[in-house]
KOLNU-715226 format. One line per 10 residues: number of its first residue (from 1); their letters; for each residue x, z, y of C-alpha. Coordinates in Angstrom, 1 decimal, padded with zeros to 4 digits. Each point is the difference from the previous one (the first is absolute). Layout:
// KOLNU-715226
NUM> a> X,Z,Y ~ ...
//
This chain:
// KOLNU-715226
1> xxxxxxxxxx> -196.3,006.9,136.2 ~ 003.3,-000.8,-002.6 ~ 000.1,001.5,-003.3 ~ 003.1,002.0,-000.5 ~ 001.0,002.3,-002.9 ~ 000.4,003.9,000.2 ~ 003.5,-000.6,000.0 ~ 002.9,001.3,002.4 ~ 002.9,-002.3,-001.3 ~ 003.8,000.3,000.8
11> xxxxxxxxxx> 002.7,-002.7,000.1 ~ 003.5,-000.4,-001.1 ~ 001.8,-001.4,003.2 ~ 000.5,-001.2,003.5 ~ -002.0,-003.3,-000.3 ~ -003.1,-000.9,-003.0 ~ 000.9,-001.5,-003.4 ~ -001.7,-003.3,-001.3 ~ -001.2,002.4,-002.5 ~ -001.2,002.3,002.5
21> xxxxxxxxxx> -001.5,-002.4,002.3 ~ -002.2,-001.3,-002.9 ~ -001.2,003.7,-001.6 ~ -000.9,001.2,003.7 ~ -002.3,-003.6,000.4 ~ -001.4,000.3,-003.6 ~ -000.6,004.3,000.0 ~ -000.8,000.5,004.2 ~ 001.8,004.0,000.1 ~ -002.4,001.6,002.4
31> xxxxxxxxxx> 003.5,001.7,001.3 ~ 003.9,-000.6,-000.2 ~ 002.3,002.8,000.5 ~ 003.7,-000.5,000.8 ~ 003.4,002.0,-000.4 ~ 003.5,000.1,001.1 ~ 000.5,-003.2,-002.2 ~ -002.3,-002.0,001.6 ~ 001.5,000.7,003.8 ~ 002.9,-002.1,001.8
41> xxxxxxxxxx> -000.6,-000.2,003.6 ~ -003.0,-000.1,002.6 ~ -000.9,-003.7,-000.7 ~ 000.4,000.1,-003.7 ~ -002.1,002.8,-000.4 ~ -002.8,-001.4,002.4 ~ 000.4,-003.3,-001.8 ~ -000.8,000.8,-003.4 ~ -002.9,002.5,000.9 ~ -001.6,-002.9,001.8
51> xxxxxxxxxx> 000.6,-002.4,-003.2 ~ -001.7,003.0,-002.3 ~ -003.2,-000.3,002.7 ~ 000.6,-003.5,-000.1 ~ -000.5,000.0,-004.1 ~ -003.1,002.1,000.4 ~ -001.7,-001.5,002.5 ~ -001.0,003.0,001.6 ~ 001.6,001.3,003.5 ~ -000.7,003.3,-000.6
61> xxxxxxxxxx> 002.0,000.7,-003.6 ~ 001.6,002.8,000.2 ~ 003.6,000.7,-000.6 ~ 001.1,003.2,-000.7 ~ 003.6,001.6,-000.5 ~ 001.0,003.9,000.1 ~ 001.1,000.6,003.2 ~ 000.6,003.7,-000.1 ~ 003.2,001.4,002.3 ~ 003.3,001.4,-002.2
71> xxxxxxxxxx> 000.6,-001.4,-003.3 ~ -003.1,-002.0,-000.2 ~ 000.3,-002.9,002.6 ~ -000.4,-003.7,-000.7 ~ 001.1,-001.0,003.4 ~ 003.3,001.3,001.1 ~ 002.1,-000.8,003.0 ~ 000.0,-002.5,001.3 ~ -003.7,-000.6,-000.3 ~ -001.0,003.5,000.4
81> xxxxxxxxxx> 001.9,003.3,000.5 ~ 001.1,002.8,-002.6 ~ -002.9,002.3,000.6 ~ 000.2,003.7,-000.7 ~ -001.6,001.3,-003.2 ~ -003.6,001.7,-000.3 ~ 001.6,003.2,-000.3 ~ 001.9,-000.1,003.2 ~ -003.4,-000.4,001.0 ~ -001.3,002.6,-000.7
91> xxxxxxxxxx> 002.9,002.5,000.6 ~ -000.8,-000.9,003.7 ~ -003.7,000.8,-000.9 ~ 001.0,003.1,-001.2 ~ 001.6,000.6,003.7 ~ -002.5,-001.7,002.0 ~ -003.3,-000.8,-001.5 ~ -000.8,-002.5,003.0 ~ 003.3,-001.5,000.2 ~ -000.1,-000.3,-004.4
101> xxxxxxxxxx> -003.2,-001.6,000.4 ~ 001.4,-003.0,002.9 ~ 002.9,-000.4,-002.1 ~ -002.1,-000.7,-002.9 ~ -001.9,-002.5,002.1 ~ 002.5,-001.3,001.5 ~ 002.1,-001.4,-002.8 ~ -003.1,-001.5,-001.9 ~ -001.0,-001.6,003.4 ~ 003.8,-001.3,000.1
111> xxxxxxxxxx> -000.4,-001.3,-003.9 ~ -002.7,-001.5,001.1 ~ 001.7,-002.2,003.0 ~ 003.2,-000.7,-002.8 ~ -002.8,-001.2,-002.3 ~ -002.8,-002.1,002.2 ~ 002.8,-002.3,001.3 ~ 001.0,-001.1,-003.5 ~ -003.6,-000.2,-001.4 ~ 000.4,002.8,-002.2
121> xxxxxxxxxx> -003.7,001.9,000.7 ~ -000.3,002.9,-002.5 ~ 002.7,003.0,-000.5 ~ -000.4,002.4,-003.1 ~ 000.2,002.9,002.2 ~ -000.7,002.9,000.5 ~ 001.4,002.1,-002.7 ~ -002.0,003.3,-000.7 ~ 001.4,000.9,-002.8 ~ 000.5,003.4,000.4
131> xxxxxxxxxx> 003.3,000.7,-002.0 ~ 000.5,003.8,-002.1 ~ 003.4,001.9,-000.9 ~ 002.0,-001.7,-002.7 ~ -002.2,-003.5,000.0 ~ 001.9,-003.3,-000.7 ~ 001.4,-001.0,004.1 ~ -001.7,-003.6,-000.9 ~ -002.1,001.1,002.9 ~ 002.4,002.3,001.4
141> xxxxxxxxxx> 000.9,-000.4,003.8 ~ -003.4,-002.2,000.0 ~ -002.3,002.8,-000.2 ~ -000.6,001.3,003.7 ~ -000.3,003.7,-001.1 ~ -000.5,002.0,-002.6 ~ -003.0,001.3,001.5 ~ -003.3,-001.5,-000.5 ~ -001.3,000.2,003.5 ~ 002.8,-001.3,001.6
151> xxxxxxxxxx> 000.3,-003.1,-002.5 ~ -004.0,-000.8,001.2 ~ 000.8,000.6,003.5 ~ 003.1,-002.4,-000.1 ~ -001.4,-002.6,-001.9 ~ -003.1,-000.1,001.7 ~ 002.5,-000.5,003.5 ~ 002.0,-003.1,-002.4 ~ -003.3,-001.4,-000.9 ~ -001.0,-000.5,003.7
161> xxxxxxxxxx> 003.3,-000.8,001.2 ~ -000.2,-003.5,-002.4 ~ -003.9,-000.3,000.5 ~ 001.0,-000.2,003.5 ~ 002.6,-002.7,-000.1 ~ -002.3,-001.8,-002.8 ~ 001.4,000.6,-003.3 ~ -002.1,001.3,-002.5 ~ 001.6,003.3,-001.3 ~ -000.3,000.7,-003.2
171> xxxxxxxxxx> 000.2,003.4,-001.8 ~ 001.9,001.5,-002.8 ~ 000.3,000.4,-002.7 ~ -003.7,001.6,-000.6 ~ -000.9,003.0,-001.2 ~ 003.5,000.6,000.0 ~ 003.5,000.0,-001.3 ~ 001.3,002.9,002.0 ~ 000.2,002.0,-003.1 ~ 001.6,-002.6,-002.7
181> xxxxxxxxxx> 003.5,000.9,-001.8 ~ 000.9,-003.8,-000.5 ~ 000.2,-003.0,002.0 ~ -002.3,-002.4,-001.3 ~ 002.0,-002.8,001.1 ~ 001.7,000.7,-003.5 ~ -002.6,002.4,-002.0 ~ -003.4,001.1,-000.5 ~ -000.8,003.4,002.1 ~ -002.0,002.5,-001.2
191> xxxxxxxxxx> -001.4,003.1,002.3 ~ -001.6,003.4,-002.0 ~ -001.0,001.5,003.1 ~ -003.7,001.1,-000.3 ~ -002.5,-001.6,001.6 ~ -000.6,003.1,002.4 ~ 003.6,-000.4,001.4 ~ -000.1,-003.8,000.6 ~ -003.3,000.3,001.6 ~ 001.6,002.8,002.4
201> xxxxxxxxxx> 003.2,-001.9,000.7 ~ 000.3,-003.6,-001.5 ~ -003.0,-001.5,000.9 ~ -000.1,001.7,003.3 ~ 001.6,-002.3,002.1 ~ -001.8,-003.3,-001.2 ~ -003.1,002.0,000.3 ~ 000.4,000.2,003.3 ~ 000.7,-003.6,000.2 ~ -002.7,-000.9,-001.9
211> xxxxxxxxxx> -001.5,-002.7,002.9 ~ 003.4,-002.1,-000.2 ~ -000.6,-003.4,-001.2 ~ 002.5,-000.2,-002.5 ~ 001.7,002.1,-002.8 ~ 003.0,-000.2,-002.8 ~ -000.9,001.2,-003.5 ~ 002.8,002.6,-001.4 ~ 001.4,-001.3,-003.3 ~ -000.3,003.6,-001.2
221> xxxxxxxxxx> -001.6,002.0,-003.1 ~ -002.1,003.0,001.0 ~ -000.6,001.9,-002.9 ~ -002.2,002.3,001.5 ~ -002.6,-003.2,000.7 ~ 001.4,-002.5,-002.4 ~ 002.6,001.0,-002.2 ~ 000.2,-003.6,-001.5 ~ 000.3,-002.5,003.1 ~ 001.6,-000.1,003.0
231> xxxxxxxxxx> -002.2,000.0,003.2 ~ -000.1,-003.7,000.5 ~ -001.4,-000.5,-003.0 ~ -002.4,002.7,-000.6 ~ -003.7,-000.6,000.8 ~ 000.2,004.2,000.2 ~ 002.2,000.3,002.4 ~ -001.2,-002.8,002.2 ~ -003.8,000.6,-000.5 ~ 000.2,003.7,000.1
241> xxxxxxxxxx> 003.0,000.8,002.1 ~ 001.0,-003.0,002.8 ~ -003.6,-001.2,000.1 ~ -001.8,003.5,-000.8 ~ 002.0,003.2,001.2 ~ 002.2,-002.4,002.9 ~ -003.4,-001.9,000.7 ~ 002.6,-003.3,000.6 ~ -002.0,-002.7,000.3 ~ 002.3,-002.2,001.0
251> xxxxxxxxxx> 002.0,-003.4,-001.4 ~ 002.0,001.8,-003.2 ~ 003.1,-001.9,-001.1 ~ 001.6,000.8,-002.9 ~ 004.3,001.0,000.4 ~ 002.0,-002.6,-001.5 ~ -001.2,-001.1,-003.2 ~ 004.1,-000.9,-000.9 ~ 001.1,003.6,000.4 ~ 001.3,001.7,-003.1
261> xxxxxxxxxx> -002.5,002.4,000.0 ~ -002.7,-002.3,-001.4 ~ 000.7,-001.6,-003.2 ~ -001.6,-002.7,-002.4 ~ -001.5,-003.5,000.6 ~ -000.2,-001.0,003.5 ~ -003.6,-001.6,-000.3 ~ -001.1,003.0,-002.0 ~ 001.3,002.5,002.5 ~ -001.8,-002.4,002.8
271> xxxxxxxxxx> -002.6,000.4,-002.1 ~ -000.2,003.8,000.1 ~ 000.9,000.2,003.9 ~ -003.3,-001.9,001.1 ~ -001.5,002.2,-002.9 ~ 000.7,003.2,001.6 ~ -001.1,-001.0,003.0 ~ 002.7,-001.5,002.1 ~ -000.9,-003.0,002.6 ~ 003.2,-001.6,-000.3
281> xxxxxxxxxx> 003.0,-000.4,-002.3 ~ 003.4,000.2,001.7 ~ 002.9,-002.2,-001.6 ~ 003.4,000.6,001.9 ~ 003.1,-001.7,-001.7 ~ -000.7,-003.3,000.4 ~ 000.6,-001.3,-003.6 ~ -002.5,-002.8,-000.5 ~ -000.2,000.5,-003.7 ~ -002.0,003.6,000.5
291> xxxxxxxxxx> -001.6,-001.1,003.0 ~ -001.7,-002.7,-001.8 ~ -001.4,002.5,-002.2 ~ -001.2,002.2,001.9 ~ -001.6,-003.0,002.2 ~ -001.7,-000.8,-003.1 ~ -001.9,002.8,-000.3 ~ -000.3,001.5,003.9 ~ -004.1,-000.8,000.5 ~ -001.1,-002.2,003.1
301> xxxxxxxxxx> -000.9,002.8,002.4 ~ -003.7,000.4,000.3 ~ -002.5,002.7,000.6 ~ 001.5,003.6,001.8 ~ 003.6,-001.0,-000.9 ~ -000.3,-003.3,002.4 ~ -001.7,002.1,002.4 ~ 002.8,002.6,000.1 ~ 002.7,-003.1,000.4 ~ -002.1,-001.7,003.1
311> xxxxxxxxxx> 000.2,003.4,001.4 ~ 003.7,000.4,-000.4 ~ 000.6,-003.3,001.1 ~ -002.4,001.1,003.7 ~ 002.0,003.2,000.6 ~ 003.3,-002.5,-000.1 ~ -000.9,-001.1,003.5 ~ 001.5,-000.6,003.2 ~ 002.4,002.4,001.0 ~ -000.6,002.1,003.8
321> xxxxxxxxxx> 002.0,-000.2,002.8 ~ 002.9,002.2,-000.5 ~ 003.3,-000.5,002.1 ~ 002.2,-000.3,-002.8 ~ 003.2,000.5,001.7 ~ -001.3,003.3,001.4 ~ -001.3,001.0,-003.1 ~ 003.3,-000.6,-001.5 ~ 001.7,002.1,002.6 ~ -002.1,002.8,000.0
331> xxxxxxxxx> 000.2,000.3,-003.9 ~ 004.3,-000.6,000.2 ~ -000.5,003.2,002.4 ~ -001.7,001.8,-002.6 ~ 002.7,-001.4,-002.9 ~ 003.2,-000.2,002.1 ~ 001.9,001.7,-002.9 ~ -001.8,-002.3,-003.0 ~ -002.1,-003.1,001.0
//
């Protein structure tokens, strides 16, 4: 079997650099994620996901992108409709608990045919967040509820909907980012919640998830477990909390190691991601001069990290035998008023 590097790389357009070409052959990404910059049109995208596979070597690479509904959505019309938001999912929960529970299936198993076509095999959904009063609407509309129970029952419906169309779902962002007052896009988020109240609430929905394959770290401070680090690079929170309280034992990628919430040297803070405990490093922008860094330092996977990768990489299989069209009608009856 290839060598590849814990490493989940993005890149900065529609078609691969010469500079790009050469640091995927010389630092083998284990994974490639893409974005709103990266997509054209049908062939363009199918192109250069089978030229990343193509640098690798390896057929089953997988290339993720978040593919959420609302105002996070890679692929908009024409390749893929304007899906309603997690929350208007779970409003119709909240009226229906069966009919909450198909939609919530239905429009990850509908990602999933929008994503399989283009070679695009792993969606950073679901979101079980679960969001309080007054927190930052970076997660916002995203969240399915503000209910615990109903976040695990919905993402556990999106989880299966992508399993099911074979694209790997991945959750986020764990333990939690429900509760922070800052979008860490731009800043560093710090909960004080106690423990007690994240255990009953926060952590609730992953918890319940715990047998997913894959899971987003949270680029958040919880002072009540770590007052100095954010979760993805604690060795607290992970040991103790995602691995120990959530009893995830799944492939743990870190959130984007270019967001303004994390600060400092980019092989130092790749440094203290596989230190905490993550699996993989996740670079996003696509700037060469921080990806080489952080290539430099992302380890060759081995050991239980390579076996939580190989297992990601089975559960992106082949997709069942859905209609798609009816599936698309009977989730346009659902959504006449917003899909």
């Amino acid at each position: 079997m290839s060598e590849s590097k814990a490493l989940i790389a993005g890149v900065s357009g529609t078609h691969l650099t010469a500079d790009e070409i050469a640091i995927i052959r010389d630092e083998q990404p284990w994974g490639f994620i893409l974005f709103a910059r990266n997509i054209a049109e049908a062939a363009q995208v199918s192109d250069l996901t089978a030229h990343l596979r193509d640098l690798t070597g390896r057929t089953r690479t997988l290339v993720f992108i978040d593919q959420e509904g609302g105002r996070v959505q890679r692929l908009r019309p024409p390749l893929a409709p304007n899906y309603p938001p997690a929350s208007a999912l779970g409003a119709l929960y909240r009226n229906d608990e069966e009919a909450g529970l198909r939609a919530a299936w239905l429009m990850s198993r509908l990602h999933a045919f929008d994503l399989f076509k283009l070679g695009i095999n792993a969606d950073c959904l679901p979101v079980l967040d679960v969001p309080v009063e007054g927190a930052h609407d970076v997660i916002g509309t995203r969240a399915y509820a503000s209910d615990p129970q109903i976040v695990a029952a919905m993402g556990r419906a999106a989880a299966e909907g992508l399993l099911s169309g074979g694209v790997l779902p991945v959750m986020k962002h764990i333990p939690g980012h429900g509760r922070a007052f800052a979008d860490t896009h731009k800043e560093l988020a710090r909960v004080d919640a106690p423990l007690s109240e994240l255990e009953a609430r926060d952590f609730l929905p992953f918890k319940a998830l715990a047998n997913l394959p894959a899971a987003m770290t949270a680029h958040v401070v919880f002072t009540s477990i770590d007052p100095a680090r954010p979760a993805t690079l604690s060795p607290t929170v992970v040991e103790t909390i995602i691995r120990g309280f959530i009893g995830f034992d799944g492939l743990l990628m870190s959130d984007d190691i270019s967001m303004k919430a994390l600060s400092g040297d980019f092989g130092d803070l790749t440094d203290a991601i596989f230190a905490a405990g993550c699996d993989v490093v996740l670079h996003c922008n696509g700037l060469m001069e921080e990806l080489s860094k952080v290539a430099a330092r992302a380890p060759i996977l081995v050991g239980k990290a390579r076996e939580r990768t190989d297992l990601a990489e089975v559960f992106a299989g082949e997709p069942d035998l859905s209609d798609e069209a009816e599936l698309r009608k009977e989730f346009q009856r659902m959504f006449e008023a917003v899909a």
